[in-house]
N, C-alpha and C positions, 0 to 999 in steps of 0.2 A: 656648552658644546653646541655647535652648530649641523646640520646636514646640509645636500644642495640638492635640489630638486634636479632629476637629468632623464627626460623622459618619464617613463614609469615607474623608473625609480629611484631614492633619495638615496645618497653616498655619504657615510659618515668614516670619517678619518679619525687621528688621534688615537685613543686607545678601544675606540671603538669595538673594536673585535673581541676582547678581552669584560669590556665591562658590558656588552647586551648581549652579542650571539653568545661565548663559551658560557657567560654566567647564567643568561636567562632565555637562552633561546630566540631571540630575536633575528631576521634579517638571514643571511646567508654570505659565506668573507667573500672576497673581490681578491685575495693580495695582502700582505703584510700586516696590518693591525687595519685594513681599511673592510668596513661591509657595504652591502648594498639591504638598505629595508623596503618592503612596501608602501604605498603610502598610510593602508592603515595601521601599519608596525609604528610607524613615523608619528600617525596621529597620536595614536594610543605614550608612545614617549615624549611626545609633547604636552601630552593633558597629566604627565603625572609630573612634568617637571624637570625632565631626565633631560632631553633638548631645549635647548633656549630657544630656537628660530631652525626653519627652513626657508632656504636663500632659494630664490626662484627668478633668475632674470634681473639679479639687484636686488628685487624685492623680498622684505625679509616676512616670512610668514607665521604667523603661530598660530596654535588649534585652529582656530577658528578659520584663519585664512584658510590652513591646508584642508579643510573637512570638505570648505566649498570649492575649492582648487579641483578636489579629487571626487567629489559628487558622492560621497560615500558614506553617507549619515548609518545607514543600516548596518552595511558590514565593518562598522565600527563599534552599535549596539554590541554584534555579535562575539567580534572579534573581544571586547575589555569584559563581558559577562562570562565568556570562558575563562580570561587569564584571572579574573578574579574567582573561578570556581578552582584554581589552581593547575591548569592544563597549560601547556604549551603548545603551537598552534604554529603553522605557515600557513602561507598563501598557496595556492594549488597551483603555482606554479614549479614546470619542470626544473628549472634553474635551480630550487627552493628544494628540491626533495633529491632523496636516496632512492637506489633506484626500485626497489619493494613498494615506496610510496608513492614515488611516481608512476608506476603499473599502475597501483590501488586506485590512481583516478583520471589514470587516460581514455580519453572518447566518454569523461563524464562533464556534467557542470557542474564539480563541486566549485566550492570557492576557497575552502580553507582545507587544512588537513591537520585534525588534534591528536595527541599522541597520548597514549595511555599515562596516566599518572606515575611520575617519575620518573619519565623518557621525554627525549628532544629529538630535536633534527636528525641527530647523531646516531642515534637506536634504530631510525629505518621502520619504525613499527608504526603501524596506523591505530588507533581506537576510532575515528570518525572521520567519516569524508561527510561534511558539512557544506549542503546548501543554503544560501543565504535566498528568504522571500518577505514582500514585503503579504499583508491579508490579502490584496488585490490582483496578485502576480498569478496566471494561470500556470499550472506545471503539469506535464504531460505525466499519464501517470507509470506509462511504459517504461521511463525511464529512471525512477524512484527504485528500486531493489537496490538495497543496501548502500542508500544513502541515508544519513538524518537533515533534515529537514527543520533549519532557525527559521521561524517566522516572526516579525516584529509587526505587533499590531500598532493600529493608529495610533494607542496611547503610550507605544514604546515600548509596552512589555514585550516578553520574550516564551515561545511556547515552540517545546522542541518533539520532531516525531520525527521516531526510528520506522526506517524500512526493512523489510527483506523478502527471500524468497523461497515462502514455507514450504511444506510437504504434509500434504490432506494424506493423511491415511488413517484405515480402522480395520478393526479384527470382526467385521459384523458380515456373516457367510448364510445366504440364504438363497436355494434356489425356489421363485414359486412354481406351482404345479402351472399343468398347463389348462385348458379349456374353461377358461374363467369368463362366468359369464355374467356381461355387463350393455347397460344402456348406456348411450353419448345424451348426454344434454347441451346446453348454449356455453355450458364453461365449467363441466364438469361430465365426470364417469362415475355411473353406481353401478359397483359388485353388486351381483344379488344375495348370492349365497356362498360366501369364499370360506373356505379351511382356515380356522382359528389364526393361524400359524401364520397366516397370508399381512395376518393385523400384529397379530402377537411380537414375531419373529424376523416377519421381514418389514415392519414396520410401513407398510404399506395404508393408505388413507386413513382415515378416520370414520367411527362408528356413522351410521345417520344418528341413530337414538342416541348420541352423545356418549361424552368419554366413559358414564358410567353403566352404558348397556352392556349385556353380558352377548351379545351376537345381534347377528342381523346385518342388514345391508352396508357396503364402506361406499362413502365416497371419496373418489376421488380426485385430484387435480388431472388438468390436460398434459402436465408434462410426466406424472407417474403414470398416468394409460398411454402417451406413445412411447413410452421406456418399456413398458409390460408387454405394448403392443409388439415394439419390435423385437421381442425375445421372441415374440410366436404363442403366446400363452393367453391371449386376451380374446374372447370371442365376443362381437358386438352382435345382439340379438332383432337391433331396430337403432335409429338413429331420431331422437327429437328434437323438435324444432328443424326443422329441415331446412325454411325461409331463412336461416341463418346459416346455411351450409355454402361453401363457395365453391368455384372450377375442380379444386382441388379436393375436396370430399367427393372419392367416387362411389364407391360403394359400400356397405356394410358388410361384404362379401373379403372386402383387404382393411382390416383393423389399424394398422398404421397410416393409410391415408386418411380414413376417415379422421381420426384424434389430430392427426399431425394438420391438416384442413383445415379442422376446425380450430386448433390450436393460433393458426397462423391468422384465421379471419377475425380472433378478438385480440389480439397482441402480436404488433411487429417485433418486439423482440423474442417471441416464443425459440425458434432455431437455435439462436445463443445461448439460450439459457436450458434447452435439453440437450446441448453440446457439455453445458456445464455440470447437467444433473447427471447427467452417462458415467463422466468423469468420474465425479464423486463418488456414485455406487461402483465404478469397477477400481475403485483407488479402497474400497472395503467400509467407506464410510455410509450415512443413512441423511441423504439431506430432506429437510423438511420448507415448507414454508417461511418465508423470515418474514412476513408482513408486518407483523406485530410490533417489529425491530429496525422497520422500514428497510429491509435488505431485500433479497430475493431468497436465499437461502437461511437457514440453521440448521446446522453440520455436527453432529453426534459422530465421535468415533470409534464410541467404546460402551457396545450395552448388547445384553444377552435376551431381553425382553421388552415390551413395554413397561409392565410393572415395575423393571429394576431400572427401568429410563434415570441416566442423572440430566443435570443439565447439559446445554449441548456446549462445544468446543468453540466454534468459531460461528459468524457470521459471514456470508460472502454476498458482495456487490457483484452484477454481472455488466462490464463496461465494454464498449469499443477499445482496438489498441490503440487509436489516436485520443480517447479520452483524455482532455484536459480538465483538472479541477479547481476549484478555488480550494485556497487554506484553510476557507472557512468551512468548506463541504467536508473537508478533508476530518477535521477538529468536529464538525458535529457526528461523524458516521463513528470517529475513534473513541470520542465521551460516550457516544449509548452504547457502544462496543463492550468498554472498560467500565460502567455503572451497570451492567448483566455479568459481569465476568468472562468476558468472550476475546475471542481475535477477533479482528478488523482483516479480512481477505479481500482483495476484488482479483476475480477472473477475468482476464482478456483471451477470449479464443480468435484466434486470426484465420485468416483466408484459406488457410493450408491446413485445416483442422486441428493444429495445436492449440494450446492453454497457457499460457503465463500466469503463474499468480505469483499474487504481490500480497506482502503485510504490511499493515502501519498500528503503528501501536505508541501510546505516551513516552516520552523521556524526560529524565532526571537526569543529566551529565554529573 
C-alpha cells in the first residue's frame, strides 16, 4: 500500500480508513475509506512496514526519504516512543482533533496530542499536550503550564516533564508583635531581643548562636526585615555600614526604606523576589532561604513550630515572565528538586503585580 505526499499531508486510499485510523488511531478520514496522516503518522507506518512507499512528485519515498522530506527526526523519536508505550497520539492539529481537544491546545505549541490509555481520536479526551524539544531549543517558561515537555537529547534519548499551575498554600497563622528591635547590616537584620515566638512560631530568622541556642539575637535576611518592615513592626535602632547605603536608604526613622535600599543596592533582583516572599506568607505558607538548593526559596506549608519543622514542600525559582530556559536548566533544577523530595515552582511576577507559577516535575508516560 502506497500513500501520496500532497502538501502537508500524505493521502492514503484503499482500505485505508478501516485498517489505520478505526483500528489504530492513525491519520484522520478524508471521505469513504480514503485518510489523510501526517507525515510523521506516515513515517512511523513506513518504518513498521505498514506502507510500502510515499509517492511525492513521481518519486517514490520510504522512511528514510520521507524523514528527510519532512525534517522531522525528533517528532518522530517522539511520536514511535509513545505508540510503543501504547498511547495513541495526533498531531495538534485542528483538522486532527475533536473539539475538547482542539480547545485543549489552542494558542498553544503543542505538537501532538496523546490520549489516555484506551482512547483515540474518537473519545475527544486529552492525557497530554506534548511539546516536542530538541536539549538546545529555548522555551519560554510562561508558557509551559500544563504542557508535558519530549525533549530528545543529542544521544536520542528521551526525558519527559510535566507542567502545571500549582496552588502554594499553608495553614502557618502568625502575627508578630510589633516594636521589634533591630540593626541593618551590609546584607542582613539582627533582632536583638525578639519574643521566642517571633523564631519558634512565625519562623522568622535564624538564631546568631546557631540552630542549637536557646535565645538571643535572630538574624535576618533583607527580604524578611522589609516583609516585617512593611507590616510596621520592625524598628531600626541605627543602620551599619552606611558607605554601602544608596539614594534610597533615607533614614532610620522609615524602616522600610532603609531594608528595601539597602536590599536593592546588593541585588537587582531584590523587588521580585519580596513580591514573591509577600505572596508566599499571605498564601499561609513560611518561605525560607533556598540557597542550599540553588533556588531562591524553600516553602513549608504545614508546621506548627520549629521543632515540629518537616521537610519543606516545594522549592521556587524566581524568573522574569519573558524567561527562556534551556532543557537542560530545566532537567538540572527538576533532578535536585525530585533527589530532596520537593516541587520544582518558578514564580513570574509581572508588571502589574501579579504572580504566575508554574511546576515542572519528572514524567513516566
Amino acid at each position: 500500500m502506497e500513500g501520496t505526499l500532497d502538501g502537508d499531508v500524505v493521502r492514503v486510499a484503499g482500505d485505508a480508513r478501516q485498517r489505520f485510523h478505526d483500528a489504530r488511531g492513525y491519520g484522520r478520514p478524508v471521505g469513504g475509506n480514503e485518510i489523510e496522516l501526517a507525515p510523521v503518522e506516515a513515517a512511523h507506518l513506513l518504518s513498521r512496514g505498514d506502507l510500502d512507499a510515499v509517492v511525492d512528485d513521481g518519486r517514490r519515498l520510504d522512511f528514510r526519504g520521507l524523514l528527510a522530506r519532512s525534517g522531522a527526526p525528533l517528532a518522530f523519536v517522539v511520536y514511535k516512543d509513545l505508540r510503543d508505550r501504547g498511547f495513541y497520539l495526533s498531531p495538534a492539529r485542528e483538522a486532527w482533533l475533536g473539539p475538547d481537544a482542539a480547545a485543549a491546545v489552542e494558542g498553544t505549541d503543542a505538537d501532538f496530542v496523546v490520549y489516555p490509555r484506551g482512547s483515540g481520536p474518537g473519545d475527544d479526551e486529552v492525557a497530554h499536550r506534548v511539546r516536542v524539544l530538541g536539549e538546545r531549543d529555548r522555551v519560554a517558561v510562561a508558557d509551559l503550564g500544563g504542557a508535558t515537555l519530549a525533549v530528545v537529547d543529542e544521544d536520542g534519548d528521551l526525558t519527559y516533564f510535566e507542567t502545571g499551575t500549582p496552588t502554594l498554600a499553608g495553614d502557618a497563622a502568625y502575627d508578630p508583635p510589633a516594636d521589634l528591635d533591630a540593626t541593618l547590616f551590609p546584607d542582613r537584620v539582627l533582632l536583638w531581643d525578639p519574643p521566642e515566638a517571633v523564631y519558634e512560631r512565625g519562623f522568622y530568622g535564624q538564631r546568631l548562636g546557631g540552630r542549637n541556642a536557646e535565645g538571643g539575637p535572630l538574624q535576618l535576611s533583607l527580604i524578611e526585615a522589609a516583609h516585617l518592615a512593611r507590616r510596621g513592626v520592625l524598628t531600626l535602632d541605627g543602620a551599619a555600614d552606611d558607605d554601602a547605603a544608596t539614594d534610597d536608604v533615607t533614614t532610620v526613622d522609615d524602616p522600610e526604606a532603609a531594608v528595601v535600599g539597602r536590599g536593592r543596592a546588593v541585588e537587582d533582583r531584590f523587588d521580585r523576589r519580596l513580591r514573591v516572599y509577600e505572596a508566599l506568607r499571605a498564601a499561609g505558607t513560611v518561605p525560607k532561604s533556598g540557597f542550599k538548593f540553588g533556588a531562591d526559596f524553600r516553602v513549608y506549608e504545614s508546621f506548627t513550630s520549629v521543632s515540629e519543622l518537616d521537610h519543606s514542600d516545594s522549592l521556587v525559582r524566581v524568573v522574569d515572565p519573558d524567561h527562556a530556559a534551556l532543557p537542560r536548566d530545566l532537567s538540572l533544577d527538576v533532578r535536585l528538586a525530585g533527589g530532596v523530595r520537593k516541587r520544582m515552582v518558578f514564580a513570574l511576577p509581572d508588571a502589574n503585580g501579579g504572580i504566575d507559577w508554574l511546576s515542572v516535575a519528572r514524567l513516566t508516560p
